[in-house]
N, C-alpha and C positions, 0 to 999 in steps of 0.2 A: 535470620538464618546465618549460623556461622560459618565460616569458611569451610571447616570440616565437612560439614554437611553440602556444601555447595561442589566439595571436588568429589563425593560424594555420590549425587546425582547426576553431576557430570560425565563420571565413569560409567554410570548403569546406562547411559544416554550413547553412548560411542561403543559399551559393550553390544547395547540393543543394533545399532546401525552392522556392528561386525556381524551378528547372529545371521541377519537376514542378506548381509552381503554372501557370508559363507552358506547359504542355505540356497540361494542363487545357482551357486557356483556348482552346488553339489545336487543341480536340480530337484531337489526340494520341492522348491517356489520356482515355478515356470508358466508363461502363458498368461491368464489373470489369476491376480495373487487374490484370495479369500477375502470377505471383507473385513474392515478395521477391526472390528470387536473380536472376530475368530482369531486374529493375527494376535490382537492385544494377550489375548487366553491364553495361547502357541507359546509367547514369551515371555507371559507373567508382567506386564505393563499395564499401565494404564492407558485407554484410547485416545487420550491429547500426546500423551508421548510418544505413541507408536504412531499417529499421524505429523507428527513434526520430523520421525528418522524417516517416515515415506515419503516427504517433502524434500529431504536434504538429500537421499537416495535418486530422487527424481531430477535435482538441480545436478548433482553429480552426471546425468548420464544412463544411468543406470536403470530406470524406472520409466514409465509413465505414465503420467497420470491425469485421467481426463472427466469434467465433471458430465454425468450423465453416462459415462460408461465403464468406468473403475480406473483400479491401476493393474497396468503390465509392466510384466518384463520389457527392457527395451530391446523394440525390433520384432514382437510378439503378437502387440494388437493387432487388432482390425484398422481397416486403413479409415484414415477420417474422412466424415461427410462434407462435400465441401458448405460454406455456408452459401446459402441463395437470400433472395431478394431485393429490393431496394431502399438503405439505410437512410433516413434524414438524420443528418449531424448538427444537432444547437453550440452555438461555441461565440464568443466574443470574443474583445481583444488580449482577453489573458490567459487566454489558451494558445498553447505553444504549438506552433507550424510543423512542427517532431512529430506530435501527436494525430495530427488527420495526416499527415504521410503516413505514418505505420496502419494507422484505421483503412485508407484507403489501401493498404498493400493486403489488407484480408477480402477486402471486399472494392473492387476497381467503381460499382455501381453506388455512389453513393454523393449524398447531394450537401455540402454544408451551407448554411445558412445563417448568417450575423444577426439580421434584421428582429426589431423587438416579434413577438409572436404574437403580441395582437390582430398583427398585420397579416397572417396566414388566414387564408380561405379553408373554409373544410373539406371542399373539396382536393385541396392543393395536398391536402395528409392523403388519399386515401391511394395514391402511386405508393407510399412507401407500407412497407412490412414492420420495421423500428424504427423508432426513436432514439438519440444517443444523445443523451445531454449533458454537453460538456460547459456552457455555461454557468454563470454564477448568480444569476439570476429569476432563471426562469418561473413564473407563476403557480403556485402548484397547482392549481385549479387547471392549467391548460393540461398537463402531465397526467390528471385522473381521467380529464375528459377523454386523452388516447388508450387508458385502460379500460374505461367504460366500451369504446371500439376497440378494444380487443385490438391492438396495438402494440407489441411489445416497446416495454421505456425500459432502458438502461439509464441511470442518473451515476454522472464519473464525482468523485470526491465530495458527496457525501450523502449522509441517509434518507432513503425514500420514504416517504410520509404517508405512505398507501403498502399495502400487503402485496397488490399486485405488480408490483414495481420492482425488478432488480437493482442492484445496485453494483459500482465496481470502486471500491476506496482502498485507502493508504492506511495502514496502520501508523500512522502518527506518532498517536500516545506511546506506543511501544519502542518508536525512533526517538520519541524524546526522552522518557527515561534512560533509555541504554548511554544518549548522549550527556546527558546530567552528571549519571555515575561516571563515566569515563571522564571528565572533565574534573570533578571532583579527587578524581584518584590523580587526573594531572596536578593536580593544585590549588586547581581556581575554589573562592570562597564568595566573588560579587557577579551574579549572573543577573542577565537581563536577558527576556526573552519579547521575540517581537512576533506577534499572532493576527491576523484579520480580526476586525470585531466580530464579535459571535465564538470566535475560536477558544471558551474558557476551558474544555476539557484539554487540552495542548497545555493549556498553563499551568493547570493543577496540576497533569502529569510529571512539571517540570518540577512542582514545589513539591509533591508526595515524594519525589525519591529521592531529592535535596534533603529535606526534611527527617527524611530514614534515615541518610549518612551521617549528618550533618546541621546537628540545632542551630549553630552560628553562621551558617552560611545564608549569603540575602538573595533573593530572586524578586525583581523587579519588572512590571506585564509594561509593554510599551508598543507605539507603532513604529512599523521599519525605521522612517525617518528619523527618530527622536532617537535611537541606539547610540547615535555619536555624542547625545547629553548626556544618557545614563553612562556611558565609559568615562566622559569628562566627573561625573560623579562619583566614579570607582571601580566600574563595572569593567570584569576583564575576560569575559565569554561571554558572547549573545548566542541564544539558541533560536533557530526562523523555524515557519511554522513552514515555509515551501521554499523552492529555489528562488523565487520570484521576491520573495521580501526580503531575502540575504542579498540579493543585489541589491537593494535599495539601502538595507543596509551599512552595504560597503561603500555606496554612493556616499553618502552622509558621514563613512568614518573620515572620505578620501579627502574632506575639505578640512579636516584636522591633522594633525602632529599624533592624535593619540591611537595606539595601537589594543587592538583586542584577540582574541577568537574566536570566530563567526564558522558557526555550525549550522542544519539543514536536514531537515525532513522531508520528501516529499517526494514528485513526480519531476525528475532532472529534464530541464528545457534545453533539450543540446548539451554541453560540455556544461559538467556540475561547477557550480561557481565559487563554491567552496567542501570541505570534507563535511562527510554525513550518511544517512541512512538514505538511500534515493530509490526510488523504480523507475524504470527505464519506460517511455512512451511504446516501446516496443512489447512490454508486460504487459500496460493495459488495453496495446489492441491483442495481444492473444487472451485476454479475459472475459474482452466484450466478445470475440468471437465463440468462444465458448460457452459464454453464456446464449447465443444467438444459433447456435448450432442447431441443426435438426433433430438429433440425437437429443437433445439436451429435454430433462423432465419439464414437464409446464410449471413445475410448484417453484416459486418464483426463489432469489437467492442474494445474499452480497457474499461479494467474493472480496477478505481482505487480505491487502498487495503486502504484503512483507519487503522491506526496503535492504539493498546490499551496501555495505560501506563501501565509500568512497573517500579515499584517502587527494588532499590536497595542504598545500604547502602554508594556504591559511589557517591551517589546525595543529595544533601541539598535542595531540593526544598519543601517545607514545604504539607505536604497532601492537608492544607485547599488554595493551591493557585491552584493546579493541574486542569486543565481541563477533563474530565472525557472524553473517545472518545469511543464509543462502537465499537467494530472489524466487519465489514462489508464491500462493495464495491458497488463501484457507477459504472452506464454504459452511457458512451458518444461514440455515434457515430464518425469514424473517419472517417468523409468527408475530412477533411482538407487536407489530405495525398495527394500523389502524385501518381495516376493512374501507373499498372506495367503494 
């Protein structure tokens, strides 16, 4: 797509946002706004456009918008349900202390637990109402077995492997592209990206839009630690798959002389440790509560987190090339899954 065409849709994208800001204003649009497809018809868009202006309208202030019961004007809805029961929370050591503080700030009743899950009783599940698995481990077999008892499971960063299972994830691939391009447009031509094993959609993400720009430019898949070889190699941006492996990262640049830019995708552990696409622990406790809400339909969901830059001192990517992302999340249906 050429430029042209990019400032293009750009325009039709911030015209669509004014339409419905001014259509607000001149009450118009009051109360619950219609749904997506009527709204799309109203202004001649397509339904992924018009739910990305009700996203950015909604992070503004303006909107809100709740899954399971639409979107309002702000200040218009029905008041929200509070969520009830009692949550068992899975999580080990690499889940960040941010994150069951903000969990439990939705819900005070809630129980974490480190310990492998073999070691649960069944009896011991049947106090709670969900599941929340923030772990990076867990069995899937234990996880169907709580769907089989009609137990809701939430599974945090990444996709559930049963139909009946929600799910609450990072759009990544989305934060790694955007970061690719902008780093490209800074300059950089020798990228090295460092990802969990397993993580190859993150990689390709990084090589497809290199790729698009950029035949001569290299991209190199590595783990955290190894970042400070690949730059001793050439490499002068690493792109991490979370906060978590850009500190390691940096760990590993600190015992060198050599300097890089270390970028970041993911769910910010406290204070972001370098510039990048982040969501905040506080997104995915209002995700999982919304997905846990009373209100909320039984047909099960993933909700994915759209990350907000964060500008830090370890990044050269210049303000005016950044792409702007408002923090919010999109809901797609998981049909595709595989019946438990």
């Amino acid at each position: 797509m050429n430029t042209e065409n990019i400032e293009s849709l750009s325009y039709k994208f911030q015209r669509l946002r004014e339409g419905i800001r001014q259509a607000i204003a001149r009450g118009e649009l009051s109360g619950k706004l219609p749904g997506e497809r009527v709204l799309a018809k109203r202004f001649q868009v397509n339904a992924k456009t018009l739910s990305k202006a009700l996203t950015d309208l909604a992070a503004e202030g303006l909107l809100d918008r709740s899954i399971g019961r639409g979107t309002y004007v702000k200040g218009e809805g029905p008041a929200s349900t509070p969520v009830a029961g009692r949550w068992l929370v899975l999580a080990d050591e690499l889940v960040a202390p941010e994150l069951i503080d903000q969990i439990r700030a939705k819900n005070e009743n809630i129980h974490v637990m480190s310990e492998p899950v073999d070691r649960i009783r069944p009896s011991f599940i049947n106090q709670f109402s969900a599941v929340i698995d923030l772990a990076s481990n867990t069995p899937d077999s234990f996880l169907r077995d709580l769907v089989v008892r009609n137990i809701a499971v939430i599974v945090v960063g990444r996709e559930p492997k049963t139909y009946s299972m929600n799910a609450v994830m990072v759009d990544t691939q989305l934060g790694a592209s955007r970061l690719a391009r902008e780093l490209l447009l800074a300059g950089h031509r020798n990228f090295v990206v460092a990802a969990d094993r397993g993580e190859l959609d993150f990689v390709q993400a990084v090589r497809q839009t290199i790729s698009r720009f950029d035949f001569g430019a290299t991209v190199d898949a590595v783990f955290a630690p190894e970042v400070a070889l690949a730059v001793q190699a050439g490499a002068t941006a690493a792109i991490c798959s979370s906060a978590r492996l850009a500190r390691q990262a940096m760990q590993s640049m600190s015992a060198t002389a050599q300097s890089a830019t270390i970028v970041a995708v993911g769910i910010s552990d406290g204070a972001a440790p370098c510039s990048g696409y982040f969501v905040s622990p506080t997104q995915v406790a209002n995700a999982i509560s919304e997905l846990l809400a009373p209100s909320q339909s039984a047909k099960p969901s993933v909700l994915w987190l759209a990350g907000e830059f964060i500008s830090s001192p370890t990044s050269d990517i210049p303000a005016a090339l950044r792409t702007a992302t408002r923090p919010g999340f999109s809901r797609m249906e998981s049909a595709s899954f595989t019946q438990a």
